[in-house]
C-alpha positions as a LaTeX table, in Angstrom:
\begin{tabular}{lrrr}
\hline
Residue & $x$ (\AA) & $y$ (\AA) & $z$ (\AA) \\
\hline
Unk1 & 0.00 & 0.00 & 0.00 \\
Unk2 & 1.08 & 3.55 & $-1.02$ \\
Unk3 & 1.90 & 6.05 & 1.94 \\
Unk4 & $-1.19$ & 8.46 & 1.43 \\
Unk5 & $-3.18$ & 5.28 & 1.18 \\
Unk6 & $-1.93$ & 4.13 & 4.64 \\
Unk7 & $-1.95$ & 7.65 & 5.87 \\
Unk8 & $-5.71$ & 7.99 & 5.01 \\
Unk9 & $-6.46$ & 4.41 & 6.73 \\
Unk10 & $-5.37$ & 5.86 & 10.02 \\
Unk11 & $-6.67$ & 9.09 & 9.89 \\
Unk12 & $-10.20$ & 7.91 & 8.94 \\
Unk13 & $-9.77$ & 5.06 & 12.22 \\
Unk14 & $-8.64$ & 7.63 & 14.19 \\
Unk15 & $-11.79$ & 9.82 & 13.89 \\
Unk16 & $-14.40$ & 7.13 & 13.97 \\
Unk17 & $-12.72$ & 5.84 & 17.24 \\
Unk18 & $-13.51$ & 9.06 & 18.62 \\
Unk19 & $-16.54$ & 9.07 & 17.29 \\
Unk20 & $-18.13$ & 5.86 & 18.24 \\
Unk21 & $-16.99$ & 5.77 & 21.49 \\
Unk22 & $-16.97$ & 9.37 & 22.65 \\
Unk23 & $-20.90$ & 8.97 & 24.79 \\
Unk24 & $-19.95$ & 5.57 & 25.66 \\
Unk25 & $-16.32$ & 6.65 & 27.31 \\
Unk26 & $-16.73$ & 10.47 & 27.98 \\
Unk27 & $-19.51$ & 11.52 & 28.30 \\
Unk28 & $-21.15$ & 14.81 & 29.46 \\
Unk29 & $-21.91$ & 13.80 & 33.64 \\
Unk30 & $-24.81$ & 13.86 & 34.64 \\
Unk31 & $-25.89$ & 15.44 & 38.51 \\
Unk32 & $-25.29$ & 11.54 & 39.77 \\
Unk33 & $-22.27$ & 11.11 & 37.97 \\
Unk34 & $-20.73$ & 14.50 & 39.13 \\
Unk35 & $-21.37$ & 13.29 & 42.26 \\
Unk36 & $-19.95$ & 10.09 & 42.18 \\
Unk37 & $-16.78$ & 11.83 & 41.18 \\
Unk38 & $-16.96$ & 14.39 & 44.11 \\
Unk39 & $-17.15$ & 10.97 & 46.64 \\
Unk40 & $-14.27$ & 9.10 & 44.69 \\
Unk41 & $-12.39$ & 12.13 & 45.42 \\
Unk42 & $-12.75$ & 12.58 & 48.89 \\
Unk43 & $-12.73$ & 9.14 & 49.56 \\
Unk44 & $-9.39$ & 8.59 & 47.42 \\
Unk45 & $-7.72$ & 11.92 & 47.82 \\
Unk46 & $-9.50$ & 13.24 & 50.96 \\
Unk47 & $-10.34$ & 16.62 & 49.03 \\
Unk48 & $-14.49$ & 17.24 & 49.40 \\
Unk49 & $-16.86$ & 18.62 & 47.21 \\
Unk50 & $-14.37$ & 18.00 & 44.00 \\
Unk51 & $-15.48$ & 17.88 & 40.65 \\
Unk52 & $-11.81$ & 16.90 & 38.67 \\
Unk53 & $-8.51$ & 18.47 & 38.59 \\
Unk54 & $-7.65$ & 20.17 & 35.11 \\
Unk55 & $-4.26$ & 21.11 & 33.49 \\
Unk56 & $-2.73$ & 21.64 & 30.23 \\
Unk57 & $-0.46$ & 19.02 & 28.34 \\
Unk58 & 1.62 & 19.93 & 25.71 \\
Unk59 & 2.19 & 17.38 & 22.70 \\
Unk60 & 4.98 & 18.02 & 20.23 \\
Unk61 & 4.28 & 18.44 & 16.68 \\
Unk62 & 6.19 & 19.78 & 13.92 \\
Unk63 & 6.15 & 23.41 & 12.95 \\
Unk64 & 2.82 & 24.35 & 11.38 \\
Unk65 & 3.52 & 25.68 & 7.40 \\
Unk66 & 2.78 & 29.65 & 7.96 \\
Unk67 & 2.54 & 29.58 & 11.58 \\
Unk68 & 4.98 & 31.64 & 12.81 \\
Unk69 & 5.99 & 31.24 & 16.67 \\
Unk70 & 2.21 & 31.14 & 17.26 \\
Unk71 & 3.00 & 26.99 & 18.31 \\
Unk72 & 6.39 & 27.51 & 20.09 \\
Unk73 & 6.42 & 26.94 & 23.65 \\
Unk74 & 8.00 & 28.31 & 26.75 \\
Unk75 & 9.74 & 24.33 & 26.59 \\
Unk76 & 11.46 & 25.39 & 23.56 \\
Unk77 & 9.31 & 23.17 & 20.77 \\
Unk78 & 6.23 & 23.70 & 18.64 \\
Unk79 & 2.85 & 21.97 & 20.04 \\
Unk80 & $-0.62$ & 21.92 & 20.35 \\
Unk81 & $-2.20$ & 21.87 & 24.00 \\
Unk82 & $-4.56$ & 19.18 & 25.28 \\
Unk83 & $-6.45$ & 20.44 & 28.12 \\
Unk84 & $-7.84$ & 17.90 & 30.20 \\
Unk85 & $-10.37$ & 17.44 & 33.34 \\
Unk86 & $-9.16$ & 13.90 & 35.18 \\
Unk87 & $-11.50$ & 12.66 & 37.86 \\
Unk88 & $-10.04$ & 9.92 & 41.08 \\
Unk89 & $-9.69$ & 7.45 & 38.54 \\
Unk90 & $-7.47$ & 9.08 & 36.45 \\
Unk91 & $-10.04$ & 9.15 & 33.75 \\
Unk92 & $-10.46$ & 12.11 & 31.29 \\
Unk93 & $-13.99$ & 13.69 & 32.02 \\
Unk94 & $-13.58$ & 16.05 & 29.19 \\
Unk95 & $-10.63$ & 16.95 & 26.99 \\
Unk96 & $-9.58$ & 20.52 & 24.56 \\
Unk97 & $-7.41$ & 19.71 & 22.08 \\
Unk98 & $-6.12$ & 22.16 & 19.62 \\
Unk99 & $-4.71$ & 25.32 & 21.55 \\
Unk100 & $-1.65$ & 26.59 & 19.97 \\
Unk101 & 1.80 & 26.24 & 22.26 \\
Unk102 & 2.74 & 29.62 & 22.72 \\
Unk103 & $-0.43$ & 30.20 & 24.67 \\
Unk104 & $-0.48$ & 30.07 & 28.63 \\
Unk105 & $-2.96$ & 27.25 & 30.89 \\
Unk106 & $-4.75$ & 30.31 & 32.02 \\
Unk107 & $-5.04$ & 31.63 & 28.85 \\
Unk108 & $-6.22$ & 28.59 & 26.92 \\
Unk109 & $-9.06$ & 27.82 & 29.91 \\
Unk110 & $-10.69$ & 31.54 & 29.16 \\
Unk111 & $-11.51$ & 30.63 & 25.72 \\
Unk112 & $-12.16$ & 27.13 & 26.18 \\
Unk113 & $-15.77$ & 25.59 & 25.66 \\
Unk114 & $-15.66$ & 24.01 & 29.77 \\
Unk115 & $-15.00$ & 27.62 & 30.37 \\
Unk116 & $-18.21$ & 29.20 & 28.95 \\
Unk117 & $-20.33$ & 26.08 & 29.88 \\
Unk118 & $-19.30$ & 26.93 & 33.56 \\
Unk119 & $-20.04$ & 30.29 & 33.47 \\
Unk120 & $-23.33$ & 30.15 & 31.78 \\
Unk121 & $-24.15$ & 26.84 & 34.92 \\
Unk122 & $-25.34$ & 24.42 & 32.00 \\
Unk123 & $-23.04$ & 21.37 & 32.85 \\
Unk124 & $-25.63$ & 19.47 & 35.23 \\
Unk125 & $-23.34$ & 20.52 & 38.61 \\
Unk126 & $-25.24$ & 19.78 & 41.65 \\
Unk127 & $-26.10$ & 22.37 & 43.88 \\
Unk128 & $-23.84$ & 23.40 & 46.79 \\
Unk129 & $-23.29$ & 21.15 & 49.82 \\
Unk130 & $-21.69$ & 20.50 & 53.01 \\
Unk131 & $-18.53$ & 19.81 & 53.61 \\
Unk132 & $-18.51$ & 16.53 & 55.61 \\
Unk133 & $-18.97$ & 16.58 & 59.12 \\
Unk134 & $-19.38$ & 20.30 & 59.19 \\
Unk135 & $-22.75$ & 22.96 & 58.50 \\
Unk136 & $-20.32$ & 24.74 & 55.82 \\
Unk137 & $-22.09$ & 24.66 & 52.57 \\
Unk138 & $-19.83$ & 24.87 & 50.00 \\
Unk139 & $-20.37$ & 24.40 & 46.20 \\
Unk140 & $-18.41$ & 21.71 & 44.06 \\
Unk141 & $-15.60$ & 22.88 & 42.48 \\
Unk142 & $-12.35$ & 22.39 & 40.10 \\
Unk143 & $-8.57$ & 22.45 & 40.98 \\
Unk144 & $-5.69$ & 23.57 & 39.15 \\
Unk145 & $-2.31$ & 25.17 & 39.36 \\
Unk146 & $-0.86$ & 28.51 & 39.76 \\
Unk147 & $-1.61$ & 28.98 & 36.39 \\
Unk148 & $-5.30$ & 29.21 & 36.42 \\
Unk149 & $-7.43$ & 31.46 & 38.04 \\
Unk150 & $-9.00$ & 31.58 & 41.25 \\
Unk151 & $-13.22$ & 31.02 & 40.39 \\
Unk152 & $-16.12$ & 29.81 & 43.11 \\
Unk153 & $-16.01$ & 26.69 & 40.93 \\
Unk154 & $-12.24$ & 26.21 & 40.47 \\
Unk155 & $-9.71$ & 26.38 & 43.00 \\
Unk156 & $-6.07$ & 27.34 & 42.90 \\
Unk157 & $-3.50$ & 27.40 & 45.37 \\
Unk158 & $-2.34$ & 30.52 & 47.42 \\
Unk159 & 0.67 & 31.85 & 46.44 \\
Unk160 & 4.25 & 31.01 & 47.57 \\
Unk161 & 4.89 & 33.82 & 49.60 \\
Unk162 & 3.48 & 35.12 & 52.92 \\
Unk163 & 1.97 & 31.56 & 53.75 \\
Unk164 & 0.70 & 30.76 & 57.08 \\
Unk165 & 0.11 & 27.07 & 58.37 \\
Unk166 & $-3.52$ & 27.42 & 56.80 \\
Unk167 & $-2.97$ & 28.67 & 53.52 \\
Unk168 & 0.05 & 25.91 & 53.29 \\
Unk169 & $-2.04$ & 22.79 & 54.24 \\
Unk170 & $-4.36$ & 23.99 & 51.46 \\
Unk171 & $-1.66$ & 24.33 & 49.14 \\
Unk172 & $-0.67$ & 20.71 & 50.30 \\
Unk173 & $-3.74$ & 19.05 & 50.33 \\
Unk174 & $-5.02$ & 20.39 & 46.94 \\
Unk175 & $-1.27$ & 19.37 & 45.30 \\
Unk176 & $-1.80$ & 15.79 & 46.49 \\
Unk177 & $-5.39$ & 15.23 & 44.71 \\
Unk178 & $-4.15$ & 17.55 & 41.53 \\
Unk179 & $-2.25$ & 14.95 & 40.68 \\
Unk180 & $-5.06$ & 12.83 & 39.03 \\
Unk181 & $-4.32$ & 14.82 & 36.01 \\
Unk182 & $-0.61$ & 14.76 & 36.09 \\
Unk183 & $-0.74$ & 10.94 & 36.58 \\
Unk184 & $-3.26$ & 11.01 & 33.54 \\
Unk185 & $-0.92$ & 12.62 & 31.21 \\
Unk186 & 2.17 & 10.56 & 32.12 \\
Unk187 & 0.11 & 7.09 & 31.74 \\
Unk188 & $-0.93$ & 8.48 & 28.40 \\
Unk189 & 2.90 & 8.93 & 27.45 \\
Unk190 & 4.01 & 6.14 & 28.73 \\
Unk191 & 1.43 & 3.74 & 26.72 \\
Unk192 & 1.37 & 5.63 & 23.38 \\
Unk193 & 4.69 & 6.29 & 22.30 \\
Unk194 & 3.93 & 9.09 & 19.69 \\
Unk195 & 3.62 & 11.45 & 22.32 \\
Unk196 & 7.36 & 11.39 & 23.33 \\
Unk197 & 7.78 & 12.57 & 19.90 \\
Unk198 & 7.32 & 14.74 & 17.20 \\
Unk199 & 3.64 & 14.11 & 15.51 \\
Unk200 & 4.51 & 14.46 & 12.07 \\
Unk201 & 0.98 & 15.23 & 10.52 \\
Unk202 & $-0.51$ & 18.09 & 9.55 \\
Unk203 & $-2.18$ & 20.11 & 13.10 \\
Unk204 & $-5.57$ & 18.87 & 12.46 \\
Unk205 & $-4.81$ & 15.74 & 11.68 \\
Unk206 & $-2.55$ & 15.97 & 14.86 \\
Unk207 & $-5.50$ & 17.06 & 16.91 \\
Unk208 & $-7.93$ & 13.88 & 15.71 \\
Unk209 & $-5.26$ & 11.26 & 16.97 \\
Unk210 & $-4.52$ & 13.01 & 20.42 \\
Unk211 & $-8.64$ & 12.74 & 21.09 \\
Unk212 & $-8.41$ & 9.42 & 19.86 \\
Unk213 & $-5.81$ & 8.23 & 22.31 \\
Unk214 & $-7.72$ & 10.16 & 25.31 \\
Unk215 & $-10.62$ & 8.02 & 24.51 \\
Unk216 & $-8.60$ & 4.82 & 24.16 \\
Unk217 & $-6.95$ & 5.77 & 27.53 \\
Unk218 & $-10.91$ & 5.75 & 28.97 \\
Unk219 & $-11.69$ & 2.92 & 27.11 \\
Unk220 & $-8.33$ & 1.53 & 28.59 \\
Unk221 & $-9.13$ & 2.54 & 32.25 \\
Unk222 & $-12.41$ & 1.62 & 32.13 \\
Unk223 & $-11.69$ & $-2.40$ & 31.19 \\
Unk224 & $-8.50$ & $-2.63$ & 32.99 \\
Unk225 & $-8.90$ & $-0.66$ & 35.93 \\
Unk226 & $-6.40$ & 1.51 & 38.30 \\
Unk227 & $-2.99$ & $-0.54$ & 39.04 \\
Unk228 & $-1.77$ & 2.61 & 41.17 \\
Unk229 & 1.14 & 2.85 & 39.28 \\
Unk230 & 2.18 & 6.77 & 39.94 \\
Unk231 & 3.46 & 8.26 & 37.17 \\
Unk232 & 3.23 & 10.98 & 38.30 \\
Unk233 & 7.11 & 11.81 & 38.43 \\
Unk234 & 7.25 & 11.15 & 34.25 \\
Unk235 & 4.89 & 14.29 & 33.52 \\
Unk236 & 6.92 & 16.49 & 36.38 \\
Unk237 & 10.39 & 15.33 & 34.16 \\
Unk238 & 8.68 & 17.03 & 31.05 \\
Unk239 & 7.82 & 20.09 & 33.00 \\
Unk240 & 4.46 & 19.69 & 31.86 \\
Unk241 & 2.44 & 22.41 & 33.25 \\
Unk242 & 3.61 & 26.31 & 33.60 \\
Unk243 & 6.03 & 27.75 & 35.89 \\
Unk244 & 4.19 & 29.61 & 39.31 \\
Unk245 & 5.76 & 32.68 & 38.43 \\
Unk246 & 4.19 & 32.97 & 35.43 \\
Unk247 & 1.02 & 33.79 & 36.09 \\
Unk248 & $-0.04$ & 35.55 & 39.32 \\
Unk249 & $-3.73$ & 35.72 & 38.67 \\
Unk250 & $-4.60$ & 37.29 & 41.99 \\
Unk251 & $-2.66$ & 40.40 & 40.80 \\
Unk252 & $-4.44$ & 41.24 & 37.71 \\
Unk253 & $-7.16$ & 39.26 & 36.89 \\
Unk254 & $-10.61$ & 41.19 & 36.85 \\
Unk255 & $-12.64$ & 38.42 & 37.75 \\
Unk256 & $-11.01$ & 37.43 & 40.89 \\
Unk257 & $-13.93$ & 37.93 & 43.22 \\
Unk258 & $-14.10$ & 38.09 & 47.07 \\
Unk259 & $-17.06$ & 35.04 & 46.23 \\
Unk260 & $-13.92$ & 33.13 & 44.70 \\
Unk261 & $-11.82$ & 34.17 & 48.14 \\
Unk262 & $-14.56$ & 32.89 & 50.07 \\
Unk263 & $-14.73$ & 29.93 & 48.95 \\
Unk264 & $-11.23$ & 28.92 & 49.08 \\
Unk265 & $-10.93$ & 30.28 & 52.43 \\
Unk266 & $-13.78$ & 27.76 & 53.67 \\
Unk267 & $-11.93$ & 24.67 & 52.31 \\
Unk268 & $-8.82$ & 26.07 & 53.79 \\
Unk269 & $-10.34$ & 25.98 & 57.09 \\
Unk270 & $-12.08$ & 22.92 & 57.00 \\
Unk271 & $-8.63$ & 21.12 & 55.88 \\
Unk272 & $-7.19$ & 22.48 & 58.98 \\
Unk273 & $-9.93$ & 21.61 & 61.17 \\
Unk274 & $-10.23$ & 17.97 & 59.96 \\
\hline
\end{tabular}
């Protein structure tokens, strides 16, 4: 068989594994399912009321014809980002491909489709509740890193400097469950080679075969279930996610709201007291 002919075989098996098995293997939660999530979490990563942890991974490609710099990243090499939401299991509960490299975590989430879905409250999130043991309602929320901002439905840590005990047993406790997603990514490079690489297609063809091996990893995770291998320390070798002096959202981001504060200042206090 010719190259384009083999070339057009994957492509084409690429999409329609997406396709077919995208509501089977990711689909949107419902109000049970976020649920379920929010008691795998606590009961795996003793973090409450928490929804999935969500960072940005970048996979190499080769420069885009006409691009410019718009796909080099702060790592030195041209990519596209996948954004992903992992939940206890170190399953995907949604994925972004398709961001260009050069752009921040922060930066990507703004314009990203989770993003408006959250702020227009159509994503089936159940309504606030208790943190265990306590009479402190609290909604359900996200986590990330220092590179994303501070929201009443996704929670970052405090920054490095002036921390008291409080502030750094947040930063501690939320570190230890974000790394669903970092764990997520490294499986994903470990298993599918073609990650640790260039992907030497064109960028949209790039971006159908990254949300094909997402899926596969669900598929994968679903039949096979969690071996607790941690690899976590493969995706913190790449330096996958930004730098915490890169973006200081506190500082200069408009829609960091005292409601946002608030929140985070009731989880730090509950971590604390229990």
């Amino acid at each position: 068989m010719g190259v384009s002919t083999v070339s057009e075989i994957v492509h084409e098996t690429c999409k329609v594994i997406w396709e077919e098995l995208v509501e089977e293997f990711m689909p949107v939660p419902t109000e049970e399912q976020w649920k379920k999530i929010a008691t795998d979490y606590y009961k795996r990563w003793n973090f409450p009321n928490c929804l999935g942890s969500i960072d940005g991974k970048h996979c190499q490609i080769k420069c885009p014809a006409n691009s410019g710099t718009s796909h080099f990243n702060y790592l030195k090499y041209f990519s596209l980002v996948l954004q992903g939401v992992a939940d206890a299991e170190k399953k995907f509960i949604t994925i972004e491909v398709g961001a260009r490299g050069k752009q921040s975590d922060g930066g990507i989430f703004a314009s990203s489709s989770l993003f408006k879905h959250l702020e227009s409250n159509n994503l089936n999130i159940p309504p606030n509740q208790n943190l265990p043991g306590t009479n402190i309602e609290a909604p359900f929320v996200f986590i990330g890193d220092e590179a994303y901002p501070l929201k009443s439905y996704l929670l970052r840590p405090y920054p490095s400097r002036n921390l008291n005990q409080i502030k750094e047993n947040f930063n501690n406790r939320l570190s230890a469950a974000r790394k669903c997603i970092e764990c997520v990514f490294g499986i994903m490079r470990a298993k599918w080679r073609i990650l640790g690489k260039d992907i030497e297609v064109d960028s949209k063809r790039a971006v159908i075969i990254i949300k094909c091996i997402c899926i596969l990893h669900n598929l994968i995770r679903t039949k096979d279930g969690d071996n607790d291998i941690d690899y976590y320390h493969i995706t913190q070798n790449q330096g996958s996610h930004q730098n915490e002096t890169e973006n200081h959202f506190e500082g200069r981001n408009p829609n960091y709201s005292q409601q946002a504060k608030e929140v985070r200042e009731k989880f730090a206090n509950f971590f604390i007291e229990h």
